[in-house]
Structure formats: C-alpha cells, structure tokens
N, C-alpha and C positions, 0 to 999 in steps of 0.2 A: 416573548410577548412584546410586541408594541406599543408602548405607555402615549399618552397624548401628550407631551411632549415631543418624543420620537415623530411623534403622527405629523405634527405641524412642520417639523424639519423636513421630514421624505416628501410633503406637499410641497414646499417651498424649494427644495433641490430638481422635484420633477416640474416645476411649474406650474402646477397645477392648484385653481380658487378653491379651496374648501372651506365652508364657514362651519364657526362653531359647534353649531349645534349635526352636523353629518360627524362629524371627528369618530364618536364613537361607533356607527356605522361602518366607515372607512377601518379603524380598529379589528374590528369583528370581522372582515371581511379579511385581512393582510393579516390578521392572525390565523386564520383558517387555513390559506395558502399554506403557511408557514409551517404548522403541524403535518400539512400533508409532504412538505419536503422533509420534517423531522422524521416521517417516517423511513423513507428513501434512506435517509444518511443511516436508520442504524438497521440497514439490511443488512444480510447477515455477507462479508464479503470474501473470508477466510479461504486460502485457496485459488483466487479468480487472480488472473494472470493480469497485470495492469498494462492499459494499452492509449496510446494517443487519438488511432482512428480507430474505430471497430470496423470499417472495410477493409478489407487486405489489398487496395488497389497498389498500383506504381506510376504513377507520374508516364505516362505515353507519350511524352510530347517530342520532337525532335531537340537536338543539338541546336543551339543557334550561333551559327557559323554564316557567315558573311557567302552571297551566289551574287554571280553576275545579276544584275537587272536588264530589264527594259530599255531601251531606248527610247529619246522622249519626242523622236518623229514617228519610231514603231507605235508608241503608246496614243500619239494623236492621230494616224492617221486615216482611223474612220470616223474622229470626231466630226458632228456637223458643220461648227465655226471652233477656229483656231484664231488666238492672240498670241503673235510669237510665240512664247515657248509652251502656255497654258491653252486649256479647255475654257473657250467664250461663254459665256451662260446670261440670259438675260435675268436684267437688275429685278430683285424682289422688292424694293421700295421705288 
C-alpha cells in the first residue's frame, strides 16, 4: 500500500502537481494497480522454463563487413545541380 507520504514523493519524482486534498484519490487509484500486479507475482510459476524473449526469433540481420561503395561522380550524376563534390539543394531560410 501506498502511505501519503510515499504519494507525495512518486508525485514529486514523476513531476507531477498534486494538491492535497486528490492524495487520497491518487492513493486508491496506485493501490489498485498495485493489488492487481500482486496478483500476477503470485501466480502459480512452478515448472515454466525462464526465458528473456518469449519469441524464439534470431537476429536476421547480415555480417557488417566493410563492400566497396559508390563513387561520388557515380552517385551525383543524375543529380540536377552539383557543387563540387556534393548535392546543390536550394537554401530553406
């Protein structure tokens, strides 16, 4: 249970204004949460295999390994405007 004490502190670490007279509203409410996760914790878990991810995926992503690139006349040259080495683009301000 969360004493009004506690209450004022979780307000004040979340940032958040709570005046007085809500406290025991705010109370009533964050204790209710609370009972419903107490239930959770004492489900019954004997037997159940402990696991990090409950998806059995694998990471599909490639090796990252160094490939030739682009070249930077290949890569400009259906640009419309070209400045030396970059893509021209006109000014936003």
């Amino acid at each position: 249970m969360i004493q009004k004490d506690e209450m004022k502190k979780l307000a004040w670490v979340a940032r958040i204004a709570v005046e007085e007279k809500d406290i025991p509203e705010f109370q009533e409410k964050i204790n209710a949460k609370l009972a419903s996760y107490a239930a959770i914790a004492d489900a019954p878990v004997g037997g159940v295999k402990k696991t990090v991810n409950p998806s059995r995926l694998n990471t599909v992503l490639r090796k990252d390994t160094a490939a030739p690139s682009m070249s930077a006349e290949d890569a400009l040259k259906n640009a419309p405007e070209v400045y030396e080495t970059s893509f021209k683009i006109p000014k936003i301000l």
